[in-house]
N, C-alpha and C positions, 0 to 999 in steps of 0.2 A: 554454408558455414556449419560443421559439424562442432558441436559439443560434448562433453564429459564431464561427469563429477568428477572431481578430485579427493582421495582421503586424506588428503594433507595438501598444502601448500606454499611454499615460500617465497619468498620477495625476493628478485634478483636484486646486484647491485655490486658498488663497486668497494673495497677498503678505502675509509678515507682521509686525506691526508692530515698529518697536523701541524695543527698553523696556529701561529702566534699573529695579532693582526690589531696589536695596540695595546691591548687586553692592562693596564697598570693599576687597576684601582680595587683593592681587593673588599670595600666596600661594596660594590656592586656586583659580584657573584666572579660566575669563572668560564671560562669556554667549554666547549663540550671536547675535551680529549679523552682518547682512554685514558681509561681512571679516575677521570672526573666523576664527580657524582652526577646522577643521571640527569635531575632536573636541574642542577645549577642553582637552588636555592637554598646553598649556606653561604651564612654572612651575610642575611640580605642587613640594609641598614635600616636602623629605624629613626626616620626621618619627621621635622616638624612639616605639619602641613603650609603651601603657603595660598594665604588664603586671601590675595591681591587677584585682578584680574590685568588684560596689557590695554594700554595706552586709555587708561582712564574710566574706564568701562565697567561700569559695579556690576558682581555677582550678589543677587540676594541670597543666594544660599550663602556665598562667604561670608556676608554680611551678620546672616543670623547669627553663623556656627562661630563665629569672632566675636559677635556681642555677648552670647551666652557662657563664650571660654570652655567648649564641648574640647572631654578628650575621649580618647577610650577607657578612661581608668574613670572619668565621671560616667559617663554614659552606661558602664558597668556597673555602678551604683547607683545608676536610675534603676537597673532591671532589677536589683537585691544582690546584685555579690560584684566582687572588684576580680582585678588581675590575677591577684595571687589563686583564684579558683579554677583561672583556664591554664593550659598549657601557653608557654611563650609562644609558640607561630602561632595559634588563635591569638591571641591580643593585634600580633604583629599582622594577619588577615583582616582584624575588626580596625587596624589602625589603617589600613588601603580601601578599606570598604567606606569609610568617615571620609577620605579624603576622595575617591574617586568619586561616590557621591557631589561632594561639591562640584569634582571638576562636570562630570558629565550635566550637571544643571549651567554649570559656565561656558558649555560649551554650547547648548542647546539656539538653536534658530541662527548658528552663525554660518556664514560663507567660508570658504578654505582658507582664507587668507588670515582672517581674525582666530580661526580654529588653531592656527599653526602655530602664531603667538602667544595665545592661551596655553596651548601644549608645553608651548617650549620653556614656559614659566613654572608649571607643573615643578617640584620641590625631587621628586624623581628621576624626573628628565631631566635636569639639571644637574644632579648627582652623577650621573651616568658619565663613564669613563670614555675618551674617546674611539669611537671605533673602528677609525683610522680610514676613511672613505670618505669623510666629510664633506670636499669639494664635490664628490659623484651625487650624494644630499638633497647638496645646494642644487641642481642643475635637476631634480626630478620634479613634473608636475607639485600645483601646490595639492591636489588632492592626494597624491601618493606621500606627500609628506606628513600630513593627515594620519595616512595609516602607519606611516614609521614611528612618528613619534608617539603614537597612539598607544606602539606596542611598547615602549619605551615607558610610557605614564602606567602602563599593564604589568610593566616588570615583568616583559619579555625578550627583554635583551640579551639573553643567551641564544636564543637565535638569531640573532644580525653578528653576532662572534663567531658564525661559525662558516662565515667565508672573506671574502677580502672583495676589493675593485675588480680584480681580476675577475670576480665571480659576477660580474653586472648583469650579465643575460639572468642569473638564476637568481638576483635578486628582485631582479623586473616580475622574475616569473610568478613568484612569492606575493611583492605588491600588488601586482594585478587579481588572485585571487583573493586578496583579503581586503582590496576594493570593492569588491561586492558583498565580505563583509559588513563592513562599514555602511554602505545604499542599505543595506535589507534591516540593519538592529539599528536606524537611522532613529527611529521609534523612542527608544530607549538609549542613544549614547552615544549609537556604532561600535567599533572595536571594547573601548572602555565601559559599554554598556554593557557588553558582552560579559566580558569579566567580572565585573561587579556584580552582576546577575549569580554569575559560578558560586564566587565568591560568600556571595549571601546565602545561595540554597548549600555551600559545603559549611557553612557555620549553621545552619538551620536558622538565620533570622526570619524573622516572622513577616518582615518586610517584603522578603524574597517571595512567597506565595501568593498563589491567586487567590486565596481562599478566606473567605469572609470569618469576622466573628459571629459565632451564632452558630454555625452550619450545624444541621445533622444530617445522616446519613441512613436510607432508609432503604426499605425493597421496593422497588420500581414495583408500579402499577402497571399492567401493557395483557394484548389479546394475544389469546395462543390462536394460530394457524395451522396448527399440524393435522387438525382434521380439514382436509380441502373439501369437503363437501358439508361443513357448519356453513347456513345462512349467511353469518357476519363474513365468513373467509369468503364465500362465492360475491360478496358485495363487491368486500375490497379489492376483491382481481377485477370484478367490470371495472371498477372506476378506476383500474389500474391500466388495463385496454385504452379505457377511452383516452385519459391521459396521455399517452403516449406521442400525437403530435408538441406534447408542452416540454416535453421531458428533454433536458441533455442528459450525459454523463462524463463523471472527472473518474481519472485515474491516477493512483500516486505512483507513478514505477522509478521514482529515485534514486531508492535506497541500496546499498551498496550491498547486499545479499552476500555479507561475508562466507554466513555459517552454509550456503549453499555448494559452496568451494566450484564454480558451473566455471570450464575449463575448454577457450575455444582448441580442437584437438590439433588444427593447423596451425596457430600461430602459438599456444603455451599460454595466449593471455588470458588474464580472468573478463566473464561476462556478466551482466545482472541477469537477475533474476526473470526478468519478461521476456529471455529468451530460451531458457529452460523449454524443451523437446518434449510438450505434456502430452499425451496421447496422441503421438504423428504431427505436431506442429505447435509453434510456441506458446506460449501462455497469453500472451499477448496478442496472439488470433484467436484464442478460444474466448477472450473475454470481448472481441471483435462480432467474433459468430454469436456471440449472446442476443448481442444488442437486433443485429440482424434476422433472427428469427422471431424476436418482438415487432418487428417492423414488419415481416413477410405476413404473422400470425394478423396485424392491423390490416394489412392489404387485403390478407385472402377476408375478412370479417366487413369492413369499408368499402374497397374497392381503392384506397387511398393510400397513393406514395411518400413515404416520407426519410428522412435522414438527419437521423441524429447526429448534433455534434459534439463530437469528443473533445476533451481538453484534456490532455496529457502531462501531469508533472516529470522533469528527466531530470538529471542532475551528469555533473562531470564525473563521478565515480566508475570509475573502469571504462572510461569509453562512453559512458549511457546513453546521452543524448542523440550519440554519434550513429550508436548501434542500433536505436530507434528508430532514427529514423532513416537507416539502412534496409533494416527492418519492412519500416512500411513502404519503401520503394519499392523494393526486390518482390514484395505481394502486391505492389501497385496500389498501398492505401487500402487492399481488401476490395478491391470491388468497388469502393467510393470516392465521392471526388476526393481530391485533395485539402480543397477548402472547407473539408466539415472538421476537421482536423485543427486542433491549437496545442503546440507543445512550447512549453514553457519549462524555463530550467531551475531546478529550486539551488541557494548555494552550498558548499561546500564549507565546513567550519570547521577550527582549527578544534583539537581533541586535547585533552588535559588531564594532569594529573589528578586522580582522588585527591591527593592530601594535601596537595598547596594550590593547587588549582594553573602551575606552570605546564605550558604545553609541550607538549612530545616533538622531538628533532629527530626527525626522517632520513636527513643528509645536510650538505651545500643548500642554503639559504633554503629548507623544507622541512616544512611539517606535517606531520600527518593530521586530515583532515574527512570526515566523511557528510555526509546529507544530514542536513538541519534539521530532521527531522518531518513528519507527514503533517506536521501542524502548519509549518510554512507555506502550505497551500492558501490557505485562504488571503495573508498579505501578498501573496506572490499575485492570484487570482483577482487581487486589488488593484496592484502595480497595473500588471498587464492586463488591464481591461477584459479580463476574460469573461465576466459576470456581463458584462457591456455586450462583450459578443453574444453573450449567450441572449440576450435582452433583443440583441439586434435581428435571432433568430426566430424572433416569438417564440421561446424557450421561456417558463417560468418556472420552473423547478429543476432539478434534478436528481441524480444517485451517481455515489460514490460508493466503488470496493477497489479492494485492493490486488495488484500484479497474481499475489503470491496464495488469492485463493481462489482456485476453481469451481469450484460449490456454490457460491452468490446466489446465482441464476438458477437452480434449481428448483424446475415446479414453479408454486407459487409465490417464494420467496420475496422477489425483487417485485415482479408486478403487484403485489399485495401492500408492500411497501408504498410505492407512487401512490396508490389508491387511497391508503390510509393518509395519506399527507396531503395530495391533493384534494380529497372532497370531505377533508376534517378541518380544513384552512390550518395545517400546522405550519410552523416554522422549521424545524430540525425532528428529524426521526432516527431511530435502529432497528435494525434486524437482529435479534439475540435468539438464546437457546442456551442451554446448559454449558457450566463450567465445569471443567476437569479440576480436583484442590491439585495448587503446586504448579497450574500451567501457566506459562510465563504471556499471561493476557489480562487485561483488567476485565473490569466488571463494570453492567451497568444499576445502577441507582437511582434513588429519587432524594435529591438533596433540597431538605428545608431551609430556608434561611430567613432573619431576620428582617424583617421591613423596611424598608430604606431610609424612613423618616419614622424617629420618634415611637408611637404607639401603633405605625400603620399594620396592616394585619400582614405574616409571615408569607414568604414567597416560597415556589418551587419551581423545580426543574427537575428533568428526568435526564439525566449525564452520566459522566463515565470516571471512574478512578482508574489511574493506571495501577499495575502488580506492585511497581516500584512504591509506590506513594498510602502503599494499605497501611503501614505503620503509622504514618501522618492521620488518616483518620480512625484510627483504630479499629482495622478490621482485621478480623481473624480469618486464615485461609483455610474453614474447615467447611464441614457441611452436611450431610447426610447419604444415604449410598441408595441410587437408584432401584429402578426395575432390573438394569441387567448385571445387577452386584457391583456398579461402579461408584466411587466416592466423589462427588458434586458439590461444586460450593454453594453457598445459601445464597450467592449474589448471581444473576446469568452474568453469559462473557459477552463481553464487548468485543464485535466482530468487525470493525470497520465497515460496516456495509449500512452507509446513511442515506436519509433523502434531507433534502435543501429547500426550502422557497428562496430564490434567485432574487426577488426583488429585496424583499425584506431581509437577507442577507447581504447583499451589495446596501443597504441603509444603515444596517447596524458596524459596518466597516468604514462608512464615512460618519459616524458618531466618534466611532475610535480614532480615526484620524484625527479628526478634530480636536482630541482631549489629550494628544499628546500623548508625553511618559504614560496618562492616568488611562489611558486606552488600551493599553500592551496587552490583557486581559481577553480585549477583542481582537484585538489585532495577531498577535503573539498567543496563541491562549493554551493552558494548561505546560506551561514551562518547566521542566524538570532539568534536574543533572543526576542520571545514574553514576553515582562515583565508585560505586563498588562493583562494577563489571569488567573483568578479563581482558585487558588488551594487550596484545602482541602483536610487536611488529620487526622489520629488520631497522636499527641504526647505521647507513652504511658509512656512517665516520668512523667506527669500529668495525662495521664488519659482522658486527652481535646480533641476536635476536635478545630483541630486550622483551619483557611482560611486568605491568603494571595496574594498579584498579587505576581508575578514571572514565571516561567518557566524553559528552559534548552537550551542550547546551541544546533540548530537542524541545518542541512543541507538537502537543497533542493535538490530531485537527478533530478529534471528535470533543470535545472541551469548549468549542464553540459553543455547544449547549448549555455552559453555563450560565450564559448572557442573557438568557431566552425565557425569562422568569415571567411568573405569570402570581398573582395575589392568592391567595387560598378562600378568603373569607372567612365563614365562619366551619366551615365543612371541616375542619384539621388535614394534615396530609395524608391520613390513611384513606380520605375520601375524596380525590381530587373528581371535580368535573370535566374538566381542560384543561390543558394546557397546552402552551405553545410545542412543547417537545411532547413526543413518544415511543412507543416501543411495542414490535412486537413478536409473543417466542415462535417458534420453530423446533422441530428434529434438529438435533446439532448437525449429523451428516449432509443435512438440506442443506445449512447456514453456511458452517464454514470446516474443510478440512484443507489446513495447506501446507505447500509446498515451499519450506522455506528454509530449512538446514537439509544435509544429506544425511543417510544413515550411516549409522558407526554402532557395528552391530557388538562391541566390543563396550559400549558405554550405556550406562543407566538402562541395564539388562535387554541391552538391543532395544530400547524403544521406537516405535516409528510412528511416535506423534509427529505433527508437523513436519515431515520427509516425504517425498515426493511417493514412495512405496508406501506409508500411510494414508495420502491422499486419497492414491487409486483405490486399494484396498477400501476408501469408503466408497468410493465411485462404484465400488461393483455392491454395496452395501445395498446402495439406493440401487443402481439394475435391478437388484435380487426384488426388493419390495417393487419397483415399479411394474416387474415384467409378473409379482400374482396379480397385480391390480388388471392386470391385460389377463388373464387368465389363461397364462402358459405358465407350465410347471415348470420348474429348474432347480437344479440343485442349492442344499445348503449352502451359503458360506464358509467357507474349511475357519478354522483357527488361524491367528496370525502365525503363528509356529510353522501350521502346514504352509501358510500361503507364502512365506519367506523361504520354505523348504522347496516346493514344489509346484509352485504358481496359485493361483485364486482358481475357484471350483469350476469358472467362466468364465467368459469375455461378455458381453453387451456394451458397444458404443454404437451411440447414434448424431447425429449432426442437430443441434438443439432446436430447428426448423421444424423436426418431426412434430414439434408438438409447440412453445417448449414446455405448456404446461402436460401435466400427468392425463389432466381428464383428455387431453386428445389426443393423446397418443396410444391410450386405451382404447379411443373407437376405431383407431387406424390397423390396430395389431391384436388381435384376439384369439383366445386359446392357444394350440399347439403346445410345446414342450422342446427345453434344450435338455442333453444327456449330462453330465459329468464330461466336462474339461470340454467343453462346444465355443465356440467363438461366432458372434453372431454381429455384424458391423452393418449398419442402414445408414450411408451416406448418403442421403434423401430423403426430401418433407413429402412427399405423395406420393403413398402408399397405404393397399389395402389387405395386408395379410391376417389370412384367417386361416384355423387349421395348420398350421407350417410345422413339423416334426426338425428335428434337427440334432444327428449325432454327428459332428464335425465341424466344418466350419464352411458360412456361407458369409460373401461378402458384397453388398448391393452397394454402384457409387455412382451416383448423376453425375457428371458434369455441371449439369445446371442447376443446380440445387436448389434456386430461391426463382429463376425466371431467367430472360435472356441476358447478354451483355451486350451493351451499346457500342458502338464505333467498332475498332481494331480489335479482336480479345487479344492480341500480343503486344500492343500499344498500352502506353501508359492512361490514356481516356478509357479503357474497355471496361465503365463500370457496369455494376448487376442493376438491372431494372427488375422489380418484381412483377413477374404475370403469368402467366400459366402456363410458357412454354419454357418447359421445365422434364426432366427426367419424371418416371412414373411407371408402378411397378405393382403389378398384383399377384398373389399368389394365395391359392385356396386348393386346400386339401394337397398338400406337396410336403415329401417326405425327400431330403437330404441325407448322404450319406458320404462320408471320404472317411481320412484319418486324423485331417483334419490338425492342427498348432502342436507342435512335439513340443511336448511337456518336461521331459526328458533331457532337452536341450537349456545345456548351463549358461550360452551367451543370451537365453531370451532378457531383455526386459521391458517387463511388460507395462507400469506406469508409462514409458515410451512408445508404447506397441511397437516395439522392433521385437516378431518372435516368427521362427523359422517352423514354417508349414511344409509336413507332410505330403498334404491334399489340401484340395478347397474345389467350392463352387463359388466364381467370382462371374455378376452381371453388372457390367458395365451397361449406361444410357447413356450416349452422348447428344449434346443438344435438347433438344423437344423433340423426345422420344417416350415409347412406351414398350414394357415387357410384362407379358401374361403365360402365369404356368397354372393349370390346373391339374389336378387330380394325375400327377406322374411324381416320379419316384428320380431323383438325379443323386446318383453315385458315382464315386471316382474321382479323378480333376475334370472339373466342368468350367467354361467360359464363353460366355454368351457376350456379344457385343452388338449393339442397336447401332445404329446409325442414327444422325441427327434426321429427322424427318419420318423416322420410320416405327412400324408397330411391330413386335417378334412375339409370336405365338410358340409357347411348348407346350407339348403333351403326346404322349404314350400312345405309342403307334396298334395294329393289331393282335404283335406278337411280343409286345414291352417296352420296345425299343424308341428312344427318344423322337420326337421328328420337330423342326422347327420350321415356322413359316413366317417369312418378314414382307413386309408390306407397307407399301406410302399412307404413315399416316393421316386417318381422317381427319377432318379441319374441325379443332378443339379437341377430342379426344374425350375422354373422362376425365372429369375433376372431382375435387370435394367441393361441396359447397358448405360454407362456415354462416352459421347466425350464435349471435349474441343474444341468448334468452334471458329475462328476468330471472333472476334466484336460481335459473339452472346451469350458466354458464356458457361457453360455448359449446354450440349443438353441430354435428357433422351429418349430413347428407350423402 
């Protein structure tokens, strides 16, 4: 499957027809014709609540809010000011907000049958004009009528107007999605919980948040690691090694990567984002090959096999799920079984307007709907027993990052992570590092709060505010300007890149289940509604592309840390000792640069933050500093100007096995020197170059990269067993020469590594093989290929001239040998 960005992109579809389909009560809004107004919400009525329940059955909330004689016009003179202060559709949202309220307490612990009753009582649903399918209604499951009426008590009935009986299949198609609606915000209401949720965060009630009184908001406490040879950093990597039999890892690949416009080039459809072509293969195997080079680095240091298991969020967005796990077919899983693997599908939520909070009409019984957000992991991860599986793996911890950044795993990053959380006994951690002002990313903090009882002493936590939500605690987006003249906010960025303890997360998810609505917090946590963001999409009952602010109801999954509060004592918050969360910084290019819109060199002066061309460009950031640490010279970095203009100064990609920390990869590759615009690619963890000159480009690739494959390698069983028969590649004092990547060439690109070479010297290893070059000079197009079994000597004959000599190799061959030293790290032999 090839892909393409797209600079643009539009919704196919068809003009749609218009239809009258009972439509007589002009109390209850209008259909979606041309001309209609978009949302359908003029005229709504303003309605008494009714605050009865069916066949006898008390609501206490109706109960109270009847005994008290609550309206909105009182409840507005509890807060200090009445009606006449709001606009009428505020009043008219705080009078749905009072009333859904009840209903969703009246509905709460019932079965479908008692739900459908209650619904149908609802003072709106009742209202509601018929809409002429009745009979078809009656005849749907009671849970599907659940969700009809639901949307009904939502004052969303301008979607069920905009098709007829006729349209049965596409309103099946509709219920069935907003069936799992209903299962996931089961928590708080289902469909009407939902709304009511919008609802409250579009009026700003105070109800609507997660957020305590009391809170303050501070600068996070946490260890820098950016020197990997501080004491404390070389701790945190062993006992991030050693950890590594405990560890799983989650992945959120959900999210519908609009802004990435990733365009399959055979079919015209849109794809997410995890299959994005990052340097020679998807995003989605690079963050595979992470995890795998962690487990090879445990092997060669142990002697011990292990396999981590993944648990993958997918969602129905363009295919996701589909293409996922297409995906890991088509690579056979990567090398591993099947069963380490748990993909789960987060759902899909209908999208609304900023201003009234009505949903957006896509077509015939359809709305446009996108991913719930990265916070629905952890309810999803409840549902689906996946904390269980992981429990079940002897797994007690883990790390989460995200699809869309390849940087995670760099160096020390992520191993230092597990280390710090495993042998700290934390709960919840981060990987941060500096903020850009103005990047659309939150920030991590340290939030004080209140005692939970009375005089008890204030609590903390070290968590995450979203970009959205800086207004709400009063942060300013400013900051001071670094070392390399760049303007940084005073708060670091929140990178998605956590660690978890599994037990005691899967404990605090069964707290929150338990407490109901009062759990959402844990379960649901850090709930927002961006209503002021861009959306556009095609209506094809018109035929229009319509654009409106709104959004969707999303949860933050790193907000989990709110929960995770720990006392202060007497120390204040500027002196915490412990606590259950932490944090720790990083270089930002270490942490995170991603790949998550496309460029548009035409907007916000060509920027290429988060663009897949800004990625790379960091990627060779970090090459640059990793390959002085190896003590080969290389050229500067060019400017982004130049590297936009005429490619980056070089290439350095390596298979994250090499190392993946820095300090091994350093004793593996030492001295030598690349020229200006060199390409230099080590598809291979064993290797021992030293000395290697290089003006053009050289490209080394095992086959085996990590050890052999078991069973069929062309069968779906052929996974990688880690052990030493493996590709393996040494060169000392060896000078390259061709012409090496034309630069020149306008189709290269290179975040993809699709670029058209001139020359090259390419050594392929197949199997458990070895190649030795010493002290010779290779020019021109060169291609060396080993055989599985064999060892290939080069070196310069008597009168210059190459000569090669291959032979069975001997049994074992050369290896590295790895030990785990106290405060020095790993030591290579």
């Amino acid at each position: 499957m090839k892909s393409v960005l797209m600079k643009g992109s539009r919704l196919g579809g068809h003009r749609g027809r218009s239809r009258k389909v009972g439509w007589s009560s002009s109390r209850a809004g209008r259909g979606l014709e041309r001309g209609a107004p978009r949302h359908a919400s003029a005229g709504r009525p303003r309605l008494p609540v009714d605050r009865s329940c069916h066949e006898g059955v008390s609501c206490r909330a109706a109960i109270d809010r009847s005994s008290s004689s609550t309206s909105s016009r009182n409840v507005q003179g509890r807060r200090g000011g009445g009606l006449s202060d709001l606009k009428e559709s505020d009043a008219a949202l705080r009078d749905d907000v009072l009333r859904m309220k009840d209903l969703v307490l009246c509905l709460k612990g019932r079965d479908a049958r008692s739900k459908v009753a209650i619904l149908g009582k609802d003072p709106v649903v009742r209202s509601c004009a018929p809409l002429g399918y009745e009979d078809h209604i009656a005849a749907l499951s009671l849970d599907r009528q659940v969700v009809l009426y639901s949307m009904l008590a939502a004052r969303q009935d301008h979607v069920l107007r905009t098709g007829s009986v006729e349209d049965s299949d596409l309103l099946s198609s509709l219920l069935g999605k907003l069936e799992l609606v209903e299962q996931f915000y089961d928590s708080i209401g289902g469909i009407v919980g939902y709304q009511l949720k919008v609802l409250q965060l579009i009026l700003g009630d105070d109800e609507a948040g997660d957020g305590d009184s009391g809170e303050e908001v501070l600068f996070p406490p946490g260890q820098d690691i950016s020197d990997g040879t501080d004491p404390a950093t070389v701790a945190m990597v062993e006992e991030g090694l050693r950890a590594i039999p405990d560890l799983a890892e989650v992945y959120p690949v959900g999210g519908a990567g609009d802004r990435l416009g990733l365009i399959d080039e055979a079919t015209g459809q849109p794809l997410p984002t995890a299959l994005l072509p990052y340097c020679g293969r998807s995003l989605l195997e690079n963050l595979v090959r992470d995890v795998q080079a962690r487990e090879s680095l445990y092997y060669r240091i142990y002697g011990e096999r292990h396999c981590t298991p993944i648990a993958i969020m997918t969602s129905d967005a363009k295919g996701n799920h589909e293409h996922i796990v297409q995906l890991c077919e088509e690579n056979r899983w990567f090398g591993r079984s099947k069963d380490s693997f748990r993909l789960f599908r987060q759902p899909l939520v209908p999208v609304l307007s900023g201003e009234d909070g009505k949903w957006l009409v896509t077509g015939v019984f359809e709305i446009l709907m996108k991913p719930s957000g990265h916070g629905a992991i952890w309810k999803l991860m409840y549902d689906r027993d996946v904390l269980r599986w992981f429990g079940g793996r002897d797994r007690g911890s883990a790390l989460v990052r995200q699809i869309s950044n390849p940087m995670a795993a760099t160096d020390t990053t992520m191993i230092a992570l597990a280390g710090k959380g495993h042998a700290g006994g934390h709960v919840f951690g981060f990987a941060s590092c500096e903020r850009k002002v103005g990047a659309s990313e939150g920030c991590n903090v340290l939030k004080s709060y209140e005692g939970s009882a009375g005089d008890s002493p204030r609590e903390a936590a070290i968590t995450c505010v979203e970009y959205t939500e800086f207004q709400r605690y009063g942060l300013r987006d400013t900051g001071k300007v670094n070392s390399e003249g760049e303007e940084v906010s005073r708060y670091p960025a929140n990178t998605n890149i956590l660690y978890f303890d599994v037990k005691r997360v899967q404990a605090k998810l069964d707290e929150g289940a338990k407490l109901g609505q009062r759990g959402t917090p844990i379960i649901l946590p850090g709930m927002i509604f961006n209503r002021n963001k861009t959306i556009r999409y095609t209506n094809r009952l018109t035929g229009e592309q319509e654009e409106v602010k709104g959004g969707r109801l999303e949860c933050s999954m790193q907000n989990l840390a709110d929960v995770f509060r720990h006392e202060l004592g007497g120390g204040g918050v500027h002196e915490p000792t412990w606590l259950p969360t932490f944090l720790l910084y990083n270089k930002r290019p270490k942490v995170t640069s991603s790949a998550k819109k496309r460029y548009e060199p035409s907007s916000e002066k060509g920027s290429i933050s988060q663009t897949p061309e800004g990625s790379f460009y960091d990627l060779m950031r970090n090459a640059g500093e990793l390959l002085a640490k190896c003590g080969m010279a290389a050229p500067a970095l060019n400017t982004v100007s130049e590297y936009l203009k005429e490619g980056p100064s070089f290439i350095f990609l390596f298979h994250p096995a090499l190392g993946p920390l820095w300090s091994v990869i350093s004793q593996k590759v030492r001295g030598g020197s690349l020229t200006e615009k060199s390409e230099l690619v080590l598809e291979i963890a064993e290797v021992s170059i030293r000395g290697v000159d290089l003006a053009g480009s050289l490209l080394v690739r095992a086959e085996n990269v990590l050890g052999e494959v078991t069973g069929s390698s062309s069968g779906p069983e052929g996974n990688i067993r880690y052990s030493d028969k493996c590709g393996k590649c040494t060169l000392r004092d060896v000078r390259v020469e061709n012409k090496g990547v034309d630069f020149a060439e306008t189709e290269n690109i290179y975040w993809k590594h699709e670029v058209r070479r001139l020359e090259s010297c390419q050594i392929l290893l197949q199997g458990n093989s070895e190649f030795v070059a010493e002290g010779v000079t290779l020019r021109g197009d060169q291609s060396f290929v080993v055989p599985d079994g064999h060892r290939m000597v080069v070196r310069a004959g008597e009168g210059g001239e190459i000569v090669q000599e291959c032979e069975p190799l001997e049994v074992g061959g050369w290896i590295w040998e790895y030990e785990l030293c106290k405060d020095k790290g790993v030591v290579l032999k």
